[in-house]
N, C-alpha and C positions, 0 to 999 in steps of 0.2 A: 752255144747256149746263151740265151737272152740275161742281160743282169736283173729284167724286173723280176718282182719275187711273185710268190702267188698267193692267194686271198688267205688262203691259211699261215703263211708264216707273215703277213700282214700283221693278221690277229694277234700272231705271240710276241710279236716284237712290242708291239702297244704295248700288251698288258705285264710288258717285263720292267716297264718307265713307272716311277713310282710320282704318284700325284701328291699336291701341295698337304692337300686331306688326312692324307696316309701315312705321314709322318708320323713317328712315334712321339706321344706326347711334350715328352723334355724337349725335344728339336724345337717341337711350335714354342711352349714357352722360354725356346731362348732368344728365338724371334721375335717373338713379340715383345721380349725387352726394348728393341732396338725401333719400336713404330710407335711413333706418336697418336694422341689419343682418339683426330680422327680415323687414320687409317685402320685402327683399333677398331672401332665403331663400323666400318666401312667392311671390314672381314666378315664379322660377326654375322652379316648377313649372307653369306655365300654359302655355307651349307649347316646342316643340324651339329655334328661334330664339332666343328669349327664353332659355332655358335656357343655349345654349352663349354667348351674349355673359356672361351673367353668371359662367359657369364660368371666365371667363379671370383670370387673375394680375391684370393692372395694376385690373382694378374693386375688388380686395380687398387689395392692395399695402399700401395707406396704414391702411387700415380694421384690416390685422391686425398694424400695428404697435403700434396703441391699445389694442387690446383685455386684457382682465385675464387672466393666470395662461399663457393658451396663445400668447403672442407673441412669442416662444421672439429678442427683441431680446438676449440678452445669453447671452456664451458659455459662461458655467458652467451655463445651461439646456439651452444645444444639445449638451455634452456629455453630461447624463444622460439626453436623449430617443433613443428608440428610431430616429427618420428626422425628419429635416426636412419639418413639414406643409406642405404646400400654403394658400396665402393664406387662401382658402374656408373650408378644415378648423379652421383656428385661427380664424376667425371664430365657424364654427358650432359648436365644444367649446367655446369662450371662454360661447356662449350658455347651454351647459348646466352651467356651474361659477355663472352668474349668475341660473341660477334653480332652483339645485338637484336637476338631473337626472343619475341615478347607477345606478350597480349597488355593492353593497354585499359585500365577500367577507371572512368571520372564519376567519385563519389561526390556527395557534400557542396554541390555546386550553390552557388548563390552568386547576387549580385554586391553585396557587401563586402569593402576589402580589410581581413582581418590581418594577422602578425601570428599563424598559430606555430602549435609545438606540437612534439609528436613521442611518446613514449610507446615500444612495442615490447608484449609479454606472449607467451607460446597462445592462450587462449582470450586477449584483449589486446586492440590498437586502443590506447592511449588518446584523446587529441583534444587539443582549445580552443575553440572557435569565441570569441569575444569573450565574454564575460562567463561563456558554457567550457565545463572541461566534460565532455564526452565518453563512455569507454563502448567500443562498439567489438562486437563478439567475432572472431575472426572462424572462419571457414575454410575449407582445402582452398578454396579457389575463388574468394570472394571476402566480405566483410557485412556484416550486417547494418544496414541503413538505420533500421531504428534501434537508437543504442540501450544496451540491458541498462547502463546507470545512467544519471543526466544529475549535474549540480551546479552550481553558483558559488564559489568561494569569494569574489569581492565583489563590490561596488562598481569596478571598471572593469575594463579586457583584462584578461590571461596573461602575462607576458612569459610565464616560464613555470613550468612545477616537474616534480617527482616524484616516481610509483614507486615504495620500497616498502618490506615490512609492513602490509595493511594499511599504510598513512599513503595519503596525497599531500604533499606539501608544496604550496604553492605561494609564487609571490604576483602584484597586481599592478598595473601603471598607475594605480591611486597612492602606488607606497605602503600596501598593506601586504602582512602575511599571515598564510591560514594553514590550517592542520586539518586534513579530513580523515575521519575513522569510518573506513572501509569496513569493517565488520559489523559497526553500527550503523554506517550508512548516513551519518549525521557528523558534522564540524564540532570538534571539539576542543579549538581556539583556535584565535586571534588578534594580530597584532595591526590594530588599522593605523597610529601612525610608527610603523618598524621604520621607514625611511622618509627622506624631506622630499625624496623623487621617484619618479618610475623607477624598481625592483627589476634590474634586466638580467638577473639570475637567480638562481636558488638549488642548492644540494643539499644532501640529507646522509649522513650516513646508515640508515637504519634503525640506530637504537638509540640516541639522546641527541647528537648534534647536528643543528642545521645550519647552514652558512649562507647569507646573501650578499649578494652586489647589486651595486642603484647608481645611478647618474650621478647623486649627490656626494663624489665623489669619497663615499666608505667602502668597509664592508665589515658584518656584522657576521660574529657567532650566537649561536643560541643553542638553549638545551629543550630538550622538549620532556618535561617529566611529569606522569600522571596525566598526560594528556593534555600539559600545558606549556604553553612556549613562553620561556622564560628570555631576559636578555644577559649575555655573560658578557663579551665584550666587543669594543670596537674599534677598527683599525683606519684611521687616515687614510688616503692614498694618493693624494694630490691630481685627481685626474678624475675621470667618468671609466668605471667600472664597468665593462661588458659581458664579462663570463667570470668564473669560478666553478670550480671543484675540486672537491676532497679526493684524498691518493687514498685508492683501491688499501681495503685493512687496513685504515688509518684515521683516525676522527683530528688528529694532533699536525698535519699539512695539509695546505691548499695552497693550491695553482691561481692567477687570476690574473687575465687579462684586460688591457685598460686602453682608453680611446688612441693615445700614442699623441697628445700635443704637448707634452711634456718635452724640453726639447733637450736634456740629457739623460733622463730616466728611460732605460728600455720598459715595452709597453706589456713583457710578460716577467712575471714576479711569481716567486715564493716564497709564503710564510708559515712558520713554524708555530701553532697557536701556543704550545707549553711554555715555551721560548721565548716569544715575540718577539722572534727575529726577522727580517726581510732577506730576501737575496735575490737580484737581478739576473735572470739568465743571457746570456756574453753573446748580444749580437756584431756583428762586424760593424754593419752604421746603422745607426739611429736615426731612420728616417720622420718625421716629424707629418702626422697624422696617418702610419699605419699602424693602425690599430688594429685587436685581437679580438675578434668574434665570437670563437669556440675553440674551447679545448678538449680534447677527451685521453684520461688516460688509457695506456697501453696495457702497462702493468705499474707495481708501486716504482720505479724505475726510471720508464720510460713514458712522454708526454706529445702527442699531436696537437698543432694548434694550426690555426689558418684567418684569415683577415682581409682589411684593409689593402695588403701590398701583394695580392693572389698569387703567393705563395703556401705552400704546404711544409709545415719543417716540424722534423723528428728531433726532441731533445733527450740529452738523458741528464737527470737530474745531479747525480752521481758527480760527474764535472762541471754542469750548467753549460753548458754546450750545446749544440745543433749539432749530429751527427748525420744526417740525409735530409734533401728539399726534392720538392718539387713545386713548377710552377707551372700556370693556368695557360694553356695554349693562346688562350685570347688574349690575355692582361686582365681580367675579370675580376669585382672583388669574390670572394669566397666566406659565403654566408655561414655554413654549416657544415658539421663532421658526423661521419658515422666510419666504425669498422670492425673487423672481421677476426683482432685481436690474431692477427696473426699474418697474412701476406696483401691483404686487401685495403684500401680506402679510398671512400664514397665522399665526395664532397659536391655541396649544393652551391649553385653559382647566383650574380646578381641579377641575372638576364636570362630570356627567354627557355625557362624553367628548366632548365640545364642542369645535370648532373654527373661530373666525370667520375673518373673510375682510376686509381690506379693501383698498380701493384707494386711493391714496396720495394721488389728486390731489382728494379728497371727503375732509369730515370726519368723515361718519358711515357705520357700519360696512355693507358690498355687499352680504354674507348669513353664514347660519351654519348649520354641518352638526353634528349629533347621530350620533356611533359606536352601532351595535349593542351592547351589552351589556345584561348581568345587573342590572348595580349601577350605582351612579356612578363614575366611574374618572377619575383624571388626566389627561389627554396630556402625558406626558412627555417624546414627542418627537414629530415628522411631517419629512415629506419629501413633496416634489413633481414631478414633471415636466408637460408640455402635460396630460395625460391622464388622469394617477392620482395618486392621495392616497395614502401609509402612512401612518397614525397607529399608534404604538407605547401601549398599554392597559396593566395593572397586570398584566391575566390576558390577553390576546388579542394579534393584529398582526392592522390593520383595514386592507383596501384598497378604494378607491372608485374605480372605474372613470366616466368623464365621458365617452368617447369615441362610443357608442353614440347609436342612432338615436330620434329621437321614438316612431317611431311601434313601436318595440317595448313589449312587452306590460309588461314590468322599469322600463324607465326611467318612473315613477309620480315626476312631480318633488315636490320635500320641499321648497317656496320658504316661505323663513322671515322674507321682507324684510319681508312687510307685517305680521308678529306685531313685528317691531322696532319700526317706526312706532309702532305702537298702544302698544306700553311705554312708550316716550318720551315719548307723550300722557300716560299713568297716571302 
């Protein structure tokens, strides 16, 4: 008798193996615990079944609390985003900010080199372009060119202001600060001489106090009541003052960092306005001209700041301590901060309109995206939401769109992680 079989028990042997497909539910999601999120992504396309189990919320639940930049965990995210994604969604854009997949659109071009800023809100980008503060109306997938408002608050360029509560409060290179009322649509004071020098910061808590820093080496509180800015008091600081802000629920602390030519004073400082206390937060050395750029708080706690010495360091306030750094693959200074108040941070570099990326819980840097331009340019400022990137340029406003599909023709990824590796070797 022959061992081969015949076309009929063929058939029954097949149809007795049971397929990937066929699984009972609970099997595949306990699979699918154990696959990372492109393999995830990569199933889902293999049949209609498979597709809709993976489509549901609780498989991407946990998965897209983890993920970098689009995990929209913390509420000053969910307020500038356009709609609350879907688990999946912030899975899959998280994928494409981690391997550099983008569309690239250069707004605002000119030949003028400004120093702008950049404030983003869910239906306005924010920005200063010389002596102009802008607010241009955002769209799924664009920004509109001609802006809904246009105004003039000084005399000279912009160097810093803030959207909270109806006001625009802004400070000017002339040393003037202004108050603008959003609802009116008209200024409704100013302080032309607030300082002896360029104003190269300004915060606002929302409801009465506002705080700036200026080269001439102060910094200044103020109330704003009735729609007028009053002067309460002023603090010394024996340096050139680059940044300042007020702790999250708090009008009674701020943070401020200073040029750093002081040469035993550390270059980042806390002060207690109630108090009028000072307290230096505990660097190891005291480097003499690394100075502090940008700060942004985390929470009232915990503080980022970045600089002069292209490094990145987590403080918490709590002990005055650095608890986590990171540093710039190049040696690069580090202009400006943005983040995601939760596993993300964006920082704008000095050169060729560079912006890394890292993630909080790693110590070396996720990737880094290159701006379109002519030249080398600053990033001076950027802003975030799940989806899109502004970076504010010398000559340009650059936006990057992440939200788009692989298999468009555009999204050509620009993955710069493994050029980082290979430096780090060299």
């Amino acid at each position: 008798m022959s061992d081969s079989c015949t076309p009929e028990e063929g058939v029954k042997e097949e149809s007795e193996y049971l397929l990937f497909q066929d699984l009972p539910t609970d099997v595949l999601l306990a699979i699918f615990r154990y696959c990372d999120t492109r393999s995830l992504l990569s199933l889902s396309q293999t049949c209609k079944r498979i597709n809709s189990i993976i489509s549901e919320d609780f498989v991407w639940l946990e998965r897209s609390r983890k993920v970098n930049v689009s995990n929209q965990v913390s509420d000053e995210i969910k307020s500038r985003s356009f709609s609350i994604l879907p688990c999946k969604e912030r899975c899959r854009i998280s994928q494409n900010w981690n391997s550099g997949r983008y569309q690239e659109t250069i707004y605002l071009n000119n030949r003028t080199k400004f120093m702008p800023w950049l404030q983003l809100e869910r239906d306005i980008l924010w920005f200063s372009r010389g002596r102009q503060i802008l607010a241009l109306k955002r769209r799924l997938n664009a920004i509109g060119c001609v802006p809904s408002l246009s105004f003039v608050p000084h005399r000279e360029d912009v160097s810093r202001f803030v959207v909270k509560s109806g006001m625009v409060v802004s400070g000017g290179r002339d040393g003037s600060l202004s108050a603008w009322n959003l609802r009116q649509n008209k200024k409704c004071s100013e302080e032309r001489y607030a300082h002896n020098s360029d104003i190269t910061d300004v915060d606002y808590d929302g409801h009465q106090v506002i705080v700036t820093a200026s080269k001439d080496e102060t910094i200044k509180v103020w109330s704003l009541e009735d729609d007028k800015i009053k002067p309460k008091m002023s603090v010394a600081t024996d340096d050139r003052v680059w940044t300042v802000a007020l702790q999250p629920g708090s009008s009674s602390m701020l943070c401020y960092g200073m040029s750093g030519h002081h040469h035993t004073k550390p270059p980042l400082c806390l002060y207690n306005v109630e108090r009028c206390q000072m307290a230096s937060l505990k660097y190891p050395v005291i480097k003499r001209g690394a100075g502090i750029l940008d700060v942004v708080w985390e929470d009232p706690n915990t503080l980022v700041s970045c600089g002069y010495d292209s490094i990145v360091r987590m403080w918490d306030i709590r002990t005055l301590s650095c608890v986590r750094f990171w540093s710039d693959p190049f040696d690069v200074v580090l202009y400006s901060l943005a983040s995601d108040y939760s596993h993300s941070l964006l920082c704008g570099t000095a050169q060729h309109g560079r912006v890394q990326m890292w993630d909080k819980r790693h110590t070396r840097s996720l990737q880094m995206y290159f701006m379109n331009s002519d030249h080398s340019s600053p990033v001076y400022s950027l802003q975030f939401d799940p989806t899109h990137l502004y970076v504010a340029l010398d000559q340009s406003l650059n936006m990057m769109d992440f939200s788009g599909f692989r298999n468009r023709a555009w999204q050509i990824a620009k993955d710069y992680r493994h050029f980082y590796v290979h430096s780090q070797v060299l």
